[in-house]
N, C-alpha and C positions, 0 to 999 in steps of 0.2 A: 917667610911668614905670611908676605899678604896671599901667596898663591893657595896657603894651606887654610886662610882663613877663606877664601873665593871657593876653595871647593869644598869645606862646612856648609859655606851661606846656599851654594847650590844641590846641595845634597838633601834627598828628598826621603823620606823613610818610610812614605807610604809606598813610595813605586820601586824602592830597593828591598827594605827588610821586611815590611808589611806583606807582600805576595810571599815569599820564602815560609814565610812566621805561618801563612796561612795555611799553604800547600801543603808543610810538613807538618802542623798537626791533623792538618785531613790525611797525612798520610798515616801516622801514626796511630792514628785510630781504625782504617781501612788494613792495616799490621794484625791491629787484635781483633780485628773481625774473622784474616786469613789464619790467623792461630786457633781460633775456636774451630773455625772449620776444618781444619787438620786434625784436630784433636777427635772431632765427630766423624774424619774419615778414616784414622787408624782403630778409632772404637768401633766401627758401625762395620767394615768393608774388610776384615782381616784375612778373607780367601782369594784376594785380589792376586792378579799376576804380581811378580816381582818385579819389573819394570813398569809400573803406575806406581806403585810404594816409593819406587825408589825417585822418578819423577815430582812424586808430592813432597817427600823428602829434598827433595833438591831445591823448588819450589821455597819450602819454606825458611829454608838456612840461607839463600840467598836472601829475603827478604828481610829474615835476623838482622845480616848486615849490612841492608838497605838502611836498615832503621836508625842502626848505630852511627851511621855516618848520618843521617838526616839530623839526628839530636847532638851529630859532633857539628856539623854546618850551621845549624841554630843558634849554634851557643859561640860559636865564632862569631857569628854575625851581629849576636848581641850584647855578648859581654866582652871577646877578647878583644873587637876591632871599637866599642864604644869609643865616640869622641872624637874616633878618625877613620873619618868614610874615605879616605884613600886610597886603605888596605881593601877596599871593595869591589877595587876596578878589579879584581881578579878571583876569579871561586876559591872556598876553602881546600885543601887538599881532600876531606872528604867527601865534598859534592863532586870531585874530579874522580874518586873511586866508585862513588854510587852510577855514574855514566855504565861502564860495561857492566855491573850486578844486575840494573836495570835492563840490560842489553838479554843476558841470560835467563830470566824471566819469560821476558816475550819469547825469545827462541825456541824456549820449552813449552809454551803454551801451545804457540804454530805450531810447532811439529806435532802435536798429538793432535789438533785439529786436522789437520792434512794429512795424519794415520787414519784417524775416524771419518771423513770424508772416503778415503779408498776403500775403508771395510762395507759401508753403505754403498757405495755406488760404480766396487769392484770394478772401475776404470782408473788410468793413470793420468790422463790429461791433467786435472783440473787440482788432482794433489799435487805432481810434481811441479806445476806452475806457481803455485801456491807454496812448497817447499824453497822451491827459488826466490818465489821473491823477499821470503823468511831470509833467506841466505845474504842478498842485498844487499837489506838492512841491517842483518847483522855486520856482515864486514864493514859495513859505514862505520857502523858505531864502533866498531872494535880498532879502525882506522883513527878514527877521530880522539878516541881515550887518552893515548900515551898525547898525543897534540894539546889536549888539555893540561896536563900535568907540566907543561912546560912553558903556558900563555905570560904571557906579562900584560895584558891587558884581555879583558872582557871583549868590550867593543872590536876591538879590531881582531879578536879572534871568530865574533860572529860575522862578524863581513868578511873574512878572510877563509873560513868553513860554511857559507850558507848554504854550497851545492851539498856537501854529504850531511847537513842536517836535515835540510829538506828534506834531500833523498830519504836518510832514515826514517823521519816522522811519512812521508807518504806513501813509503812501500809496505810497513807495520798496517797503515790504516788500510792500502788496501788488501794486504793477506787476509787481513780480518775482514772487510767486504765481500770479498770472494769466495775462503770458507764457509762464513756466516749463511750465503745465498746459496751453494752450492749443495752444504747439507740440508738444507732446507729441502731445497728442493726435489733431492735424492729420497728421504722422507716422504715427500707428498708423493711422487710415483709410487712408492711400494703400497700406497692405501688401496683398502679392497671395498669397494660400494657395498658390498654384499655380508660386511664382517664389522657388526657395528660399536666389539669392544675394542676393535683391533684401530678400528677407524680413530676411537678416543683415545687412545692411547698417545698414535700417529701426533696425531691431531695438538694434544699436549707439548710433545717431544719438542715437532715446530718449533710452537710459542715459543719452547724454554730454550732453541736452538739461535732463534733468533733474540731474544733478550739480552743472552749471555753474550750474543757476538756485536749486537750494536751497540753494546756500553765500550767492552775495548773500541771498535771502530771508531765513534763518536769524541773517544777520549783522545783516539791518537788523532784524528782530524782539530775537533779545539787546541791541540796545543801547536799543533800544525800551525794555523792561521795565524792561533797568538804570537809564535816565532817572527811569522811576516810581519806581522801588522804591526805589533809593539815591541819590536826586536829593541829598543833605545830603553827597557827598562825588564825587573827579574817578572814579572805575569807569568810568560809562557814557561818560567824555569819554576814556578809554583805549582804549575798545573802538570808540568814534566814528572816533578817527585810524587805525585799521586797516581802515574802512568801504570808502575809494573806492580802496584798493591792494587789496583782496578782491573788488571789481567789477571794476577793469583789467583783473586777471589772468583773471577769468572772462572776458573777453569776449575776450582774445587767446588764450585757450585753445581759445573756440571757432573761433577762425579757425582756428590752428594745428594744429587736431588733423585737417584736411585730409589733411595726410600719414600720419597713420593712417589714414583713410577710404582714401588710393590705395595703401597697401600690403592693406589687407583685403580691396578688389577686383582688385588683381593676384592674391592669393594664391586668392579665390574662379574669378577667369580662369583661373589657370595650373590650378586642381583641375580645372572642368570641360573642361576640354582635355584632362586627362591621360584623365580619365573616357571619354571621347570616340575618344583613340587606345585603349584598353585595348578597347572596342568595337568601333572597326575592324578593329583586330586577327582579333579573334575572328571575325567576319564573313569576312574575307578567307580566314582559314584553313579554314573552315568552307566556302566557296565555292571553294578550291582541291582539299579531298579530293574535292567530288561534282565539281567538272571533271575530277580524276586516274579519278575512277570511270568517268564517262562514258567520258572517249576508251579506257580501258584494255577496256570491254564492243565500242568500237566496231572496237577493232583486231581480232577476236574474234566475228563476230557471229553466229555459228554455233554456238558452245557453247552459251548460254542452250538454245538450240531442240536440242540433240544431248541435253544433260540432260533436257529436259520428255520428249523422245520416248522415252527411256529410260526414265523415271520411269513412262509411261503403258502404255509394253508389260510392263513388270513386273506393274504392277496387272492388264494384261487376263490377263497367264499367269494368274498367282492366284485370278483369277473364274472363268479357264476350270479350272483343278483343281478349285475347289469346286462349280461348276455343272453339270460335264460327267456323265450320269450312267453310272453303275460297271456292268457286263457280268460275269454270272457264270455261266460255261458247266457243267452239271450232268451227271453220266450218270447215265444210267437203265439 
């Protein structure tokens, strides 16, 4: 009785169910962000290979039952276990499932980033490194799951696995660094100085190449550190359950933003076109005065020569005044 009252009195619920309560409704909501967007990629993209379908597809039924278990964890942690934070020393059975769902996610992200990566920059280096270390990570996590489901305490299973957590959280962060830089970079070589819609296009691509890869980076780096830092409380297990709904969406954002790339080269087509007429224009007009010129001298062809003859006997009278010499008759 007194031990179970000593661990009420110490039991704190801002650093146990308050990050969890948090996480998971940011995940939750970061869920119907990646359902909208699914919905705008089956509507918008229907000529897509059969393996992008089936990867978004995959994508999102994994995160289904991301979600199912996050609202099944929630409600354990606040309704079934109320009253007795004992039941807390250890994850609910469905935050022990959401580990490898989580895990499938990222897998699927990486690898289509380190496809996309070799179709830009038709070398293998820096995919298959980057495939691998996808690979890594995964086996951590896939190591570590069934370990989960059989913990009897929290604590001592994070000191007990902090090398293959770690490992996961830093090999995730840096596939995603390494992608992120590499397509980037592939991108900026193929820009042509001399090809200035081609350049903004480029130019865009970048940006959204890089956007999309420092949010995952950045995500799996913060929960990285939170693990170290305040491993004695759930923080980095809050910001964990927002990890693979912050990959989804990156990875259907980059499909989706297709339809920005075809409205920025319609709007770059329709510029140089207009650029185009505004010079024909000018051309045409410019080739109708010297035709109005011509046929107007040609109706006429006598004038030029009636002017120049005129012009010429003016000048000989003039020469002949000043050259002719002056006669002055004297008497004597």
């Amino acid at each position: 009785m007194h031990i179970l009252e000593r661990s009420v009195n110490d039991f704190d619920a801002r650093l146990v169910i308050g990050p969890v309560q948090v996480g998971g409704l940011l995940s939750a909501a970061l869920f119907g962000c990646l359902s909208f967007q699914s919905y705008v990629y089956f509507a918008r993209f229907t000529n897509d290979h059969l393996i992008l379908k089936a990867a978004v597809s995959a994508v999102f039924f994994i995160q289904l039952g991301h979600f199912v278990c996050i609202i099944s964890t929630l409600w354990t942690m606040t309704v079934s276990t109320y009253g007795d934070p004992s039941q807390l020393q250890v994850l609910p059975l469905a935050a022990d499932l959401a580990i490898p769902l989580s895990a499938f996610t990222a897998f699927i992200a990486q690898s289509f980033y380190a496809f996309r990566l070799w179709r830009l920059s038709e070398k293998v280096f820096f995919p298959i490194l980057c495939e691998m270390i996808s690979v890594v990570a995964q086996i951590s996590t896939l190591i570590l799951s069934p370990r989960a489901f059989y913990m009897t305490d929290l604590t001592v299973f994070e000191d007990s696995q902090i090398l293959l957590i770690t490992l996961s959280f830093v090999a995730r962060a840096a596939c995603d660094l390494i992608t992120t830089a590499a397509i980037a970079w592939s991108l900026y070589n193929k820009r042509v100085s001399n090809l200035r819609n081609t350049m903004t296009m480029i130019d865009r691509l970048i940006y959204w190449t890089i956007e999309t890869g420092l949010a995952t980076s950045l995500m799996a780096v913060i929960v990285a550190v939170l693990f170290l830092v305040l491993r004695q409380n759930f923080v980095w297990f809050g910001a964990w359950l927002m990890l693979p709904n912050v990959v989804g969406n990156s990875l259907l954002a980059s499909f989706n933003r297709r339809l920005l790339l075809r409205e920025t080269r319609s709007a770059l087509r329709s510029d140089a076109q207009s650029r185009s007429g505004i010079n024909t224009l000018l051309f045409r007009s410019e080739t109708r005065q010297s035709q109005a010129y011509i046929s107007e001298n040609s109706k006429h062809p006598d004038v030029e020569g009636v002017r120049v003859q005129e012009a010429e006997r003016s000048v000989d009278q003039e020469h002949g005044r000043v050259s002719k010499p002056a006669v002055v008759h004297m008497r004597v």
